[in-house]
PDB file as gemmi writes it, atoms N, CA and C in Angstrom:
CRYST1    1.000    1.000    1.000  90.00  90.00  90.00 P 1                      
ATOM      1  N   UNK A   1       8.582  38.869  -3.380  1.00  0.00           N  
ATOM      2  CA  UNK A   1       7.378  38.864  -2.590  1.00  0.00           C  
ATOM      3  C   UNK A   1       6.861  37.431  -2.452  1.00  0.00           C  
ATOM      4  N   UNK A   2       6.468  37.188  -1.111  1.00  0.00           N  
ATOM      5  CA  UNK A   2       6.152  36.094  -1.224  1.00  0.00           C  
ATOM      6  C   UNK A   2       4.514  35.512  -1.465  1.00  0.00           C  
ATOM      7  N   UNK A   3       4.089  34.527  -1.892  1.00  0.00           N  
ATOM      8  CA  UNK A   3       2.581  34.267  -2.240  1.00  0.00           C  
ATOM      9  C   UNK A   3       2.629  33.010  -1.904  1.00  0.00           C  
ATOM     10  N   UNK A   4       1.314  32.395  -1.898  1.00  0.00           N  
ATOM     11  CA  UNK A   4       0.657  31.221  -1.532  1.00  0.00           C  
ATOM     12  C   UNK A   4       1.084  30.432  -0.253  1.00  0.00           C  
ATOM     13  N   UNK A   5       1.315  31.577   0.879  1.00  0.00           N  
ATOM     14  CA  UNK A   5       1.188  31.328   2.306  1.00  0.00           C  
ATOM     15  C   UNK A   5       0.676  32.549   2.852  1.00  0.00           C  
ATOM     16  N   UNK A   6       0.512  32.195   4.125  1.00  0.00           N  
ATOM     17  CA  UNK A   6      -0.002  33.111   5.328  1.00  0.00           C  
ATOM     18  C   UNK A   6       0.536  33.897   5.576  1.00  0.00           C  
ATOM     19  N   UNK A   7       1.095  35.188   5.397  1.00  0.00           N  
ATOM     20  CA  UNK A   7       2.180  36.153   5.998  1.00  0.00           C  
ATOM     21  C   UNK A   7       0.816  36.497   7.665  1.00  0.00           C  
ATOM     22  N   UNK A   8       2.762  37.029   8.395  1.00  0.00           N  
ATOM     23  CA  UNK A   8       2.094  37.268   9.696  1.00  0.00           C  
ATOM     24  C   UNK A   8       1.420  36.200  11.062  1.00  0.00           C  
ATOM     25  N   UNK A   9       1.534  34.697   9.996  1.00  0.00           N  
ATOM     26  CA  UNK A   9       1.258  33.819  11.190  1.00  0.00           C  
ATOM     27  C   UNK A   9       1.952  32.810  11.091  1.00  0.00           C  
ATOM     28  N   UNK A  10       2.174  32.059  12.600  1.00  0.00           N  
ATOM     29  CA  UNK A  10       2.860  31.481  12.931  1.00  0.00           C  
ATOM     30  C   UNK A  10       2.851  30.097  12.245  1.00  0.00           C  
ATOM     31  N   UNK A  11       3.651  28.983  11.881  1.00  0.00           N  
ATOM     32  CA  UNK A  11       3.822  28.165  10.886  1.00  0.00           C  
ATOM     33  C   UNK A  11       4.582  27.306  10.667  1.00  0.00           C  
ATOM     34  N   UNK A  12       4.163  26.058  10.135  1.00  0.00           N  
ATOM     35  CA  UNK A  12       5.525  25.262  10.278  1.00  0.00           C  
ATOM     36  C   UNK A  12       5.413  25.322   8.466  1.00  0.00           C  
ATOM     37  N   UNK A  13       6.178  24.855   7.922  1.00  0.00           N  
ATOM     38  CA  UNK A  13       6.819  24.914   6.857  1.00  0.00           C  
ATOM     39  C   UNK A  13       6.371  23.712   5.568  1.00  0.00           C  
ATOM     40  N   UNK A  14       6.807  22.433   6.744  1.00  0.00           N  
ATOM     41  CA  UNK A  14       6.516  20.703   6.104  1.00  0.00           C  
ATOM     42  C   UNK A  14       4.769  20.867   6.357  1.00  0.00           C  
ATOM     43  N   UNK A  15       4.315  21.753   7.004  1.00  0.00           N  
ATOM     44  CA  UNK A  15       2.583  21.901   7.030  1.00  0.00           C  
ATOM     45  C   UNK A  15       1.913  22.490   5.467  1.00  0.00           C  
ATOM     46  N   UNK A  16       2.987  22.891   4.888  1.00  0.00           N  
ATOM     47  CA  UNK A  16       2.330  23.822   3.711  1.00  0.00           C  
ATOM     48  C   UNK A  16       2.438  23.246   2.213  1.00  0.00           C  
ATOM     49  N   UNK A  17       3.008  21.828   2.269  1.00  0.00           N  
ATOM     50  CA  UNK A  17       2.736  20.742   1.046  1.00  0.00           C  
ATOM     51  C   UNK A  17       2.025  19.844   1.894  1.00  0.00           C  
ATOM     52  N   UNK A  18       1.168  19.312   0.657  1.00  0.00           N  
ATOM     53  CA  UNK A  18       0.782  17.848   0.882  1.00  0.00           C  
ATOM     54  C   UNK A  18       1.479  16.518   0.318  1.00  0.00           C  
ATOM     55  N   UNK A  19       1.267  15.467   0.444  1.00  0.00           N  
ATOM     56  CA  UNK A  19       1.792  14.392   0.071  1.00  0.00           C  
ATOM     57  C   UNK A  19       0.718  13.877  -1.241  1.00  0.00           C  
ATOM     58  N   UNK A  20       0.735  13.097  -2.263  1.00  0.00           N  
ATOM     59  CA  UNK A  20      -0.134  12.846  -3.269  1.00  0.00           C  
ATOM     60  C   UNK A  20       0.456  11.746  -3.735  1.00  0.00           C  
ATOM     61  N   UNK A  21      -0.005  10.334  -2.843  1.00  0.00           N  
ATOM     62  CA  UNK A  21       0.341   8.835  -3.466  1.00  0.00           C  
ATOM     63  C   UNK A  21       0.859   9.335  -5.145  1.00  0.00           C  
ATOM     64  N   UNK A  22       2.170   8.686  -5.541  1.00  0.00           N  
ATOM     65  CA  UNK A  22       2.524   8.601  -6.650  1.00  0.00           C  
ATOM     66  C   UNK A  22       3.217   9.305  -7.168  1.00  0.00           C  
ATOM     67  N   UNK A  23       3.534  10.616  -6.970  1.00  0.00           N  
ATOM     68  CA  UNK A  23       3.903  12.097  -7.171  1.00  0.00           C  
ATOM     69  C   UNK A  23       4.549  12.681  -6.275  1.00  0.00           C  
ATOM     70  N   UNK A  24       5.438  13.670  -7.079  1.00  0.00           N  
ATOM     71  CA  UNK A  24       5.954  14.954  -6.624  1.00  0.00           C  
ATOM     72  C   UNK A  24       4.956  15.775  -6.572  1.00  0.00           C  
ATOM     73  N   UNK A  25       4.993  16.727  -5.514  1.00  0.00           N  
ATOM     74  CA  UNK A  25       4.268  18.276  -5.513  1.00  0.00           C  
ATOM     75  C   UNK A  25       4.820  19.525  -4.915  1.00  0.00           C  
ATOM     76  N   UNK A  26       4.709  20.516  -5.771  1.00  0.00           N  
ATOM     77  CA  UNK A  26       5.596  21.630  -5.626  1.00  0.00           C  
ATOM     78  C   UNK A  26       4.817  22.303  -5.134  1.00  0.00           C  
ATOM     79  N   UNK A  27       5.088  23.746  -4.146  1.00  0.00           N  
ATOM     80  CA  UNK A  27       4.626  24.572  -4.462  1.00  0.00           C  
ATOM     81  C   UNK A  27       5.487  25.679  -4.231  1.00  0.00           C  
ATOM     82  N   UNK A  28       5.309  27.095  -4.753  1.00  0.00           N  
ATOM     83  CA  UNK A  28       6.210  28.162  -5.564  1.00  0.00           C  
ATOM     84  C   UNK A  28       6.016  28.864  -4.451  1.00  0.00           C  
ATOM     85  N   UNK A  29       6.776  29.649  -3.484  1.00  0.00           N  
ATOM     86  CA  UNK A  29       6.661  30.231  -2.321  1.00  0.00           C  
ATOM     87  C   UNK A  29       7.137  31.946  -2.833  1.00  0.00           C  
ATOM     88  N   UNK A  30       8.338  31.769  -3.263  1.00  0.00           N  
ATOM     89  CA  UNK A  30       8.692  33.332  -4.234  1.00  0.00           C  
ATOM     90  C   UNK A  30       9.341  32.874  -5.582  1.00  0.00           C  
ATOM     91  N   UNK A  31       9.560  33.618  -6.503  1.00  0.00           N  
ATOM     92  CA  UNK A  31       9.479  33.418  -7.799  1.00  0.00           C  
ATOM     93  C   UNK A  31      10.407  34.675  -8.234  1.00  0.00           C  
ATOM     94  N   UNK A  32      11.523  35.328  -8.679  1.00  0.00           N  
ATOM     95  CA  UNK A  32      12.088  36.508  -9.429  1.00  0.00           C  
ATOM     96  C   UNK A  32      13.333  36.311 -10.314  1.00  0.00           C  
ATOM     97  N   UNK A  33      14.189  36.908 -10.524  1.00  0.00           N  
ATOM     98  CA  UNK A  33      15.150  37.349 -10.841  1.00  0.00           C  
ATOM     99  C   UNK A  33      16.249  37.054 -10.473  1.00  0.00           C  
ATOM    100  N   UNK A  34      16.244  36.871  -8.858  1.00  0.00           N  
ATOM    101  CA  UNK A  34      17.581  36.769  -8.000  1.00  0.00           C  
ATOM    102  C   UNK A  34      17.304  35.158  -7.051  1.00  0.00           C  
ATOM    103  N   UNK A  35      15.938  35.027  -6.890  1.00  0.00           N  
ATOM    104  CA  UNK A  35      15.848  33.402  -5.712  1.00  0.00           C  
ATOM    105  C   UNK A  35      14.815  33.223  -6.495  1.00  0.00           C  
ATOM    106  N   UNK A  36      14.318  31.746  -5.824  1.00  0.00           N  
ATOM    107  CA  UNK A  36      13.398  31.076  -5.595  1.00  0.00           C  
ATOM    108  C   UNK A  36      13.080  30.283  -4.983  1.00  0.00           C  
ATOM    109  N   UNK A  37      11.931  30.458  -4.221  1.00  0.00           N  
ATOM    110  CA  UNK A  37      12.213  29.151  -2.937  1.00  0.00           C  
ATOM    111  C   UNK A  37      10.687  28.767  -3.254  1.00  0.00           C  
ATOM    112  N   UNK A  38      10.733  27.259  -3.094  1.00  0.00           N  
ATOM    113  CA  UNK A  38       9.994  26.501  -3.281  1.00  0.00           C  
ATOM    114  C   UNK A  38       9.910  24.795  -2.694  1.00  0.00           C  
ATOM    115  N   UNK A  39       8.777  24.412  -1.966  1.00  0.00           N  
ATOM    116  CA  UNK A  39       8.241  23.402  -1.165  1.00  0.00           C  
ATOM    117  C   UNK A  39       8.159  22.445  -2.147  1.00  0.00           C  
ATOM    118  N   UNK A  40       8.176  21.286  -1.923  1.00  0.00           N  
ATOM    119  CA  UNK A  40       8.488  20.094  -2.417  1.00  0.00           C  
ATOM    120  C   UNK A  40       8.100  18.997  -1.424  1.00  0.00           C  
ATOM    121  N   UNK A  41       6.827  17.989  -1.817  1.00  0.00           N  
ATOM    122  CA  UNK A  41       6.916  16.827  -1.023  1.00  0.00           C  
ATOM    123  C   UNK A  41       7.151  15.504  -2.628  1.00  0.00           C  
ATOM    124  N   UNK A  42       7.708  14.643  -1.778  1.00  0.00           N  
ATOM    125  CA  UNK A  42       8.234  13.453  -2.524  1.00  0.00           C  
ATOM    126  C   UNK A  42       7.193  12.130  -1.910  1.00  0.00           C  
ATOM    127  N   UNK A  43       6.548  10.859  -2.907  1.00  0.00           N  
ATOM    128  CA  UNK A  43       6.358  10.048  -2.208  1.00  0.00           C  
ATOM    129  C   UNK A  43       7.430   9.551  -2.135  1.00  0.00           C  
ATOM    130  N   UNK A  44       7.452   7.993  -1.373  1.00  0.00           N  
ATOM    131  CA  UNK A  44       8.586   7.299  -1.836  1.00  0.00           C  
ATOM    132  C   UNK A  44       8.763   6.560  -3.263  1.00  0.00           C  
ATOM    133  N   UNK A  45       9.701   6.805  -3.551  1.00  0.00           N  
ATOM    134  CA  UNK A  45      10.571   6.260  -5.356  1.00  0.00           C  
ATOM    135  C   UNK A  45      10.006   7.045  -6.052  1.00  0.00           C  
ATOM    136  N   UNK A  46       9.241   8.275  -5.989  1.00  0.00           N  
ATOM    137  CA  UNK A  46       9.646   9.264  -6.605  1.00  0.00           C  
ATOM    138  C   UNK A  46      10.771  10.013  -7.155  1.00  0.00           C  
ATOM    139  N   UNK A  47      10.741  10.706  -8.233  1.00  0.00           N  
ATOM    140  CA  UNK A  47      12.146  11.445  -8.033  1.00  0.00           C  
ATOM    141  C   UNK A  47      11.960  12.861  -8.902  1.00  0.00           C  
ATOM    142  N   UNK A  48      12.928  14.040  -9.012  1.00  0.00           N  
ATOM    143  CA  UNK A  48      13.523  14.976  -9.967  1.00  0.00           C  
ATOM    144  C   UNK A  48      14.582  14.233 -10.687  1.00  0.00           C  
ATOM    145  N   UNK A  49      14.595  13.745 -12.050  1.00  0.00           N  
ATOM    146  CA  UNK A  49      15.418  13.367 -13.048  1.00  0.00           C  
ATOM    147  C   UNK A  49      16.839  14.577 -12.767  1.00  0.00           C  
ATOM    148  N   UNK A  50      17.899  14.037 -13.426  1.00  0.00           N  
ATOM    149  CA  UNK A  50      19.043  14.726 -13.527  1.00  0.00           C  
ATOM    150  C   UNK A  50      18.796  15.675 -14.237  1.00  0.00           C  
ATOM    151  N   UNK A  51      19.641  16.917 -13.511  1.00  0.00           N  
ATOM    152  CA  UNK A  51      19.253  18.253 -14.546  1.00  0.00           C  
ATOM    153  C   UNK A  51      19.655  19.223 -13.960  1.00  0.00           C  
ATOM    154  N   UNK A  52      20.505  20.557 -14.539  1.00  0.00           N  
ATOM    155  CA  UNK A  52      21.044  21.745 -13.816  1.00  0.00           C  
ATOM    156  C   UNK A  52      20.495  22.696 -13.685  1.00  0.00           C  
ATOM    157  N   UNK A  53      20.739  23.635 -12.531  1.00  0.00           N  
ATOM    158  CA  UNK A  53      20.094  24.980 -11.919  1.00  0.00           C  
ATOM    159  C   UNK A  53      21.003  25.919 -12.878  1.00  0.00           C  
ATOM    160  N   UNK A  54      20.536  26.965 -13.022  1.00  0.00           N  
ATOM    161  CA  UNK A  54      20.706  28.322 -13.465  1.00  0.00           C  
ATOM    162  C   UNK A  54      21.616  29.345 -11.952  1.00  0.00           C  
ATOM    163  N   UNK A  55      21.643  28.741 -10.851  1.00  0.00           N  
ATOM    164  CA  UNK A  55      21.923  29.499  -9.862  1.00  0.00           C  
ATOM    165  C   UNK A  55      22.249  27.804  -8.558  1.00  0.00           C  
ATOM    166  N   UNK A  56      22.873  28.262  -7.353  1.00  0.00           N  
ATOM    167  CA  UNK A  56      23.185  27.719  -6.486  1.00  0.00           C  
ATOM    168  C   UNK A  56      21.474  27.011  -5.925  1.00  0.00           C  
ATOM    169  N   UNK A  57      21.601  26.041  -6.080  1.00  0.00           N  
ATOM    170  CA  UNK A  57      20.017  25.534  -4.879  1.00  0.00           C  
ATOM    171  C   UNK A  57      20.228  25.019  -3.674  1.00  0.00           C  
ATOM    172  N   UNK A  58      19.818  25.410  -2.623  1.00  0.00           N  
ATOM    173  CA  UNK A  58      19.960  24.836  -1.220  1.00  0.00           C  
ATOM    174  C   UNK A  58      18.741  24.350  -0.901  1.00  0.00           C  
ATOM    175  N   UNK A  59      19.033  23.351  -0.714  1.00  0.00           N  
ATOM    176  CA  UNK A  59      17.408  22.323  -0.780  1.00  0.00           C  
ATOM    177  C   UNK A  59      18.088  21.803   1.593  1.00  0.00           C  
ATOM    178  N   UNK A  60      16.886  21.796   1.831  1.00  0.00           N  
ATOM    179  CA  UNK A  60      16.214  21.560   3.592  1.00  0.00           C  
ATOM    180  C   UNK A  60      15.202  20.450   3.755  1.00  0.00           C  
ATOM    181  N   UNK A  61      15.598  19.382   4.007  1.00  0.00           N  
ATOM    182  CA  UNK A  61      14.952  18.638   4.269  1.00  0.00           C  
ATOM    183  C   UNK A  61      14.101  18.822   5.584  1.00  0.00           C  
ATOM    184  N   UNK A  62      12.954  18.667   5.408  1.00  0.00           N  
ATOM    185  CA  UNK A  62      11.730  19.735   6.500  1.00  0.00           C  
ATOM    186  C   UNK A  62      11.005  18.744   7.114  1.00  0.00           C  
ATOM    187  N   UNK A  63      11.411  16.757   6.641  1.00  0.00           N  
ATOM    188  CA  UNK A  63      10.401  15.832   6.961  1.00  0.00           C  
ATOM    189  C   UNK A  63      10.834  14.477   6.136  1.00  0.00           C  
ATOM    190  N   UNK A  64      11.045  13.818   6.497  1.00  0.00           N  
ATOM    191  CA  UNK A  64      11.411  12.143   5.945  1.00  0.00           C  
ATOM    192  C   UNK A  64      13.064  12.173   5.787  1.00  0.00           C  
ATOM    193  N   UNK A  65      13.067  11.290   4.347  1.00  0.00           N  
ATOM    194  CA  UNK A  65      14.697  11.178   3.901  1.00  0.00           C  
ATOM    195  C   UNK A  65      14.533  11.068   2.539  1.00  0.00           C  
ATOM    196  N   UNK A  66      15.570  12.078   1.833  1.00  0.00           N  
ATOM    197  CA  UNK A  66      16.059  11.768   0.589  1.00  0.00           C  
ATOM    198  C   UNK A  66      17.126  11.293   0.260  1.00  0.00           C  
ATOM    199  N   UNK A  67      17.352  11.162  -1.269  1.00  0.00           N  
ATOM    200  CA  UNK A  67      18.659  11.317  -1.471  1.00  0.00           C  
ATOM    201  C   UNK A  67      18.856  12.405  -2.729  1.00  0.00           C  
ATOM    202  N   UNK A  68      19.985  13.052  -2.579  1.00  0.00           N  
ATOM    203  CA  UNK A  68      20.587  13.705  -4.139  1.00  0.00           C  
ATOM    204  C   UNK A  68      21.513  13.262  -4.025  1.00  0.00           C  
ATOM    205  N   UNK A  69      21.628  13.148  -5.685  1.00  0.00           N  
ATOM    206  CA  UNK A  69      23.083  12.991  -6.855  1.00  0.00           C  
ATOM    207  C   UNK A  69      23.444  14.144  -6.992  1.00  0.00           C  
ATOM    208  N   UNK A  70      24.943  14.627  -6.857  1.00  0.00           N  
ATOM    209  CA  UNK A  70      25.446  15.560  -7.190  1.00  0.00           C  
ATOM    210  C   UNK A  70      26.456  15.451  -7.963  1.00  0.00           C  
ATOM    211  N   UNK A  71      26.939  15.969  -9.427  1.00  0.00           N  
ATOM    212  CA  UNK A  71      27.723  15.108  -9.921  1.00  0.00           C  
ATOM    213  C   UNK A  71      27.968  13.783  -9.719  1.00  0.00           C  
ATOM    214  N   UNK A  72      28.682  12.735  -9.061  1.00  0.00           N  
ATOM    215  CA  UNK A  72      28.808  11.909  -8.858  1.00  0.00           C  
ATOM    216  C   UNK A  72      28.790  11.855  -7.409  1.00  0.00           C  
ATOM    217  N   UNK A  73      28.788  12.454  -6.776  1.00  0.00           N  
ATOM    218  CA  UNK A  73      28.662  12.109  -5.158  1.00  0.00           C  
ATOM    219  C   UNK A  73      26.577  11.941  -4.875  1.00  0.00           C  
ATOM    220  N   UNK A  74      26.536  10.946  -4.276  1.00  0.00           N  
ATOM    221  CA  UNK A  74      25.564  10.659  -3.484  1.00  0.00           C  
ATOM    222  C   UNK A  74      25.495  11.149  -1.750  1.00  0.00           C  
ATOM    223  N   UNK A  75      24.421  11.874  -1.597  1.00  0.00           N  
ATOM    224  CA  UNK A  75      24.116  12.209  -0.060  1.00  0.00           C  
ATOM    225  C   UNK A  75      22.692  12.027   0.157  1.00  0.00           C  
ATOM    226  N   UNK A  76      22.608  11.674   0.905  1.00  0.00           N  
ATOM    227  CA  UNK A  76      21.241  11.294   2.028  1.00  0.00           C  
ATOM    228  C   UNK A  76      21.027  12.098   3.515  1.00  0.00           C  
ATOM    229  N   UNK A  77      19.954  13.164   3.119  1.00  0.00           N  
ATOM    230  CA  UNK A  77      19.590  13.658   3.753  1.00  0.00           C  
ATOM    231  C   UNK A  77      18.117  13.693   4.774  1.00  0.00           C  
ATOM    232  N   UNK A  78      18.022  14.121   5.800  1.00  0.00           N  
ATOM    233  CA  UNK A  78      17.041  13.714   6.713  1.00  0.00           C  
ATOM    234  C   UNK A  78      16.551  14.693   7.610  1.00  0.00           C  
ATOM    235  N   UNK A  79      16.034  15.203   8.102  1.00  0.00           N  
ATOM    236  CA  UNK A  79      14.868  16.302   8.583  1.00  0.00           C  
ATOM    237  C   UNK A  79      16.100  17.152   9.449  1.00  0.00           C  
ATOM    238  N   UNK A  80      16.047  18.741   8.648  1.00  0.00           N  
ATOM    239  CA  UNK A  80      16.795  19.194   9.535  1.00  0.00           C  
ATOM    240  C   UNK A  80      18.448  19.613   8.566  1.00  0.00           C  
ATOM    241  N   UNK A  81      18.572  18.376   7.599  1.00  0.00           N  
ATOM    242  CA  UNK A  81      19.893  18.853   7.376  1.00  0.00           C  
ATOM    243  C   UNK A  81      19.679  19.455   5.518  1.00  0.00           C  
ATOM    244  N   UNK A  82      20.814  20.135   5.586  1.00  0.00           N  
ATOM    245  CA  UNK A  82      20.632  21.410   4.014  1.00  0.00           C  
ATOM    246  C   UNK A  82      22.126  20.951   3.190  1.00  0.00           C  
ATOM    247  N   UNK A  83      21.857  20.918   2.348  1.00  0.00           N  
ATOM    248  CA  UNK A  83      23.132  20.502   1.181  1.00  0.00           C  
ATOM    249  C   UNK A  83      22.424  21.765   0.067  1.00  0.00           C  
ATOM    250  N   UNK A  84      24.031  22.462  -0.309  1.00  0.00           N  
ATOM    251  CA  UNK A  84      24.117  22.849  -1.682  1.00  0.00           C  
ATOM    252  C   UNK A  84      24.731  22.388  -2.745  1.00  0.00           C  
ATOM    253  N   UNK A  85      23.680  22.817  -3.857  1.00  0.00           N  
ATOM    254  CA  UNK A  85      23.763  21.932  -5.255  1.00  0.00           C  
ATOM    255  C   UNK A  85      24.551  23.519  -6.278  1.00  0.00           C  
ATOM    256  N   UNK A  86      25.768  23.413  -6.527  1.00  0.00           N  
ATOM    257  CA  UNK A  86      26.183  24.494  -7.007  1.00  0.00           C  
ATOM    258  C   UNK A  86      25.914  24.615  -8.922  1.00  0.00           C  
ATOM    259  N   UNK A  87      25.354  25.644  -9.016  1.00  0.00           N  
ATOM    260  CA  UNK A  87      25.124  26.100  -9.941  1.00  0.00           C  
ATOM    261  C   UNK A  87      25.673  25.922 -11.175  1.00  0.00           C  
ATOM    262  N   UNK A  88      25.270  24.807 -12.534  1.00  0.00           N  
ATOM    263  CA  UNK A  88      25.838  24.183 -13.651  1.00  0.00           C  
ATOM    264  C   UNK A  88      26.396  22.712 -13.046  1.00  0.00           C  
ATOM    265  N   UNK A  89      25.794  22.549 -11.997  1.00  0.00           N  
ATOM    266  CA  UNK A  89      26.402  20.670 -12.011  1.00  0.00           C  
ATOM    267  C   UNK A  89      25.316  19.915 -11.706  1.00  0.00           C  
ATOM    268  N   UNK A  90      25.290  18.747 -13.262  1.00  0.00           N  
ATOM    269  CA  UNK A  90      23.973  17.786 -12.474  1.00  0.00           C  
ATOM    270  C   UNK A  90      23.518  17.479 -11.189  1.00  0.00           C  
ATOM    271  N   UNK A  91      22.606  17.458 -11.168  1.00  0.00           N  
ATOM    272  CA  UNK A  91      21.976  16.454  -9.971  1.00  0.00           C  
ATOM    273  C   UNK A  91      20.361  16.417 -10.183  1.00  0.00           C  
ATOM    274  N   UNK A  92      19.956  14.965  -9.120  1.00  0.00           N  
ATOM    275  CA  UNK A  92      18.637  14.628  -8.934  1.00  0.00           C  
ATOM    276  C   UNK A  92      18.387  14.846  -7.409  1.00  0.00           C  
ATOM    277  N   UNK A  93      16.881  14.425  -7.536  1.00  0.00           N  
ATOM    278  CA  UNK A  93      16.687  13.817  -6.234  1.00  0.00           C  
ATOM    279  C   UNK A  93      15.529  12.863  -6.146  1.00  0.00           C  
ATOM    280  N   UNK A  94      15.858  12.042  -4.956  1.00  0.00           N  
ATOM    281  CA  UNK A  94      15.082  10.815  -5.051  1.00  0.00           C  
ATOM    282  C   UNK A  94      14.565  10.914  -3.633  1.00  0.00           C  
ATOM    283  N   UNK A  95      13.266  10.242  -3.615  1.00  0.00           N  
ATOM    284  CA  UNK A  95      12.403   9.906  -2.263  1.00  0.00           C  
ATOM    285  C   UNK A  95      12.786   8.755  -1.925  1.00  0.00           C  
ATOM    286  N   UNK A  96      13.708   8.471  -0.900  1.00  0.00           N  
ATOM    287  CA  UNK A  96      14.067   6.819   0.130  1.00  0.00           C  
ATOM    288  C   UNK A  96      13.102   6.474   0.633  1.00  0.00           C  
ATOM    289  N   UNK A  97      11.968   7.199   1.075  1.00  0.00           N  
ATOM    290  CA  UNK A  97      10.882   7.733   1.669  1.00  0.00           C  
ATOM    291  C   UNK A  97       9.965   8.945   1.221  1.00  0.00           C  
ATOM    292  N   UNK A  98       8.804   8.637   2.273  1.00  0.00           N  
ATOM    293  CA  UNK A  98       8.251   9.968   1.682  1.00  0.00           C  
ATOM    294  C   UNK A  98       8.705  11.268   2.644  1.00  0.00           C  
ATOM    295  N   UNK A  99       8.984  12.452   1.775  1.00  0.00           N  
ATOM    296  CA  UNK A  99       9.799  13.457   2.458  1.00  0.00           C  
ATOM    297  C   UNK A  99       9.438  14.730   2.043  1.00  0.00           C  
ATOM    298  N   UNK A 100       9.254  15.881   2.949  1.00  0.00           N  
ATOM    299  CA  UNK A 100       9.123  17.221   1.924  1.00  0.00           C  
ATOM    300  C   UNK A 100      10.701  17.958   2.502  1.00  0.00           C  
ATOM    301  N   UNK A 101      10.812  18.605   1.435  1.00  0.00           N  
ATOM    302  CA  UNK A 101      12.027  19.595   1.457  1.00  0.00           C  
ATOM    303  C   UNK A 101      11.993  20.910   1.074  1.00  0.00           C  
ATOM    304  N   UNK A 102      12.339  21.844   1.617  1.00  0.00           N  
ATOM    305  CA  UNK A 102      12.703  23.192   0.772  1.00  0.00           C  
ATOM    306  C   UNK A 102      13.606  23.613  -0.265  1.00  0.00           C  
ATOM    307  N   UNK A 103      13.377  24.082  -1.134  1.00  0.00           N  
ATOM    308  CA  UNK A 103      14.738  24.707  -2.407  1.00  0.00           C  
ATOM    309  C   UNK A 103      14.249  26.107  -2.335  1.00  0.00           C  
ATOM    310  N   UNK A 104      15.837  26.666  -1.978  1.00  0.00           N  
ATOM    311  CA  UNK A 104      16.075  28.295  -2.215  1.00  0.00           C  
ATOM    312  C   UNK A 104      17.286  28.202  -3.153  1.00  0.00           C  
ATOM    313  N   UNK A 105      16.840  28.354  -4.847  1.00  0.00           N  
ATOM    314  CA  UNK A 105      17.995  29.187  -5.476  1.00  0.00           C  
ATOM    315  C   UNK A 105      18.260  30.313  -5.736  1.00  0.00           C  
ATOM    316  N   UNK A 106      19.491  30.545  -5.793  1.00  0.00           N  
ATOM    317  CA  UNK A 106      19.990  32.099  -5.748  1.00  0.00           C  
ATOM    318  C   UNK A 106      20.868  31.840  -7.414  1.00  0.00           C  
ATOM    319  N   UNK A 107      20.237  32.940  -7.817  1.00  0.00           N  
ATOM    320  CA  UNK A 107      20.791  33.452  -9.259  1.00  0.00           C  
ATOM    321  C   UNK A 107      21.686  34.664  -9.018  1.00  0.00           C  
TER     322      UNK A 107                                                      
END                                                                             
């Protein structure tokens, strides 16, 4: 189920984080058992430290540019494009810029 948006109206997505000089900010869109999808804005040189998912994450860049580490491969992503981070392999992510993104993991 989803919480802390509008069901029923029309919406853009990168509208539903804010940006906060200095910081990451999340917010938790659904929460269970099987996914989780959750909003994310980055300033720039921000980051998520290295660290593994429990499940596959497909993170959407919705606004700016990042980058993730994935194991050892580096990608840079930019409004529009989706990379998956498969389930038990490091990775980060870093703000090149300031950027919000989506993460949907699936357990």
């Amino acid at each position: 189920m989803y919480k802390n948006i509008e069901k029923q109206v029309k919406l853009e997505l990168k509208d539903q984080v804010d940006y906060l000089d200095g910081q990451v900010v999340s917010k938790t869109l659904v929460q269970n058992n099987l996914v989780s999808m959750t909003l994310f804005s980055f300033d720039k040189g921000e980051e998520i430290s290295t660290h593994a998912s429990g499940g596959d994450a497909m993170v959407t860049v919705l606004e700016g540019k990042g980058r993730f580490t994935v194991a050892d491969e580096v990608f840079f992503l930019e409004e529009g494009e989706t990379l998956i981070m498969p389930k038990g392999i490091p990775h980060a992510v870093y703000g090149e810029e300031r950027f919000k993104m989506q993460l949907v993991v699936s357990f």
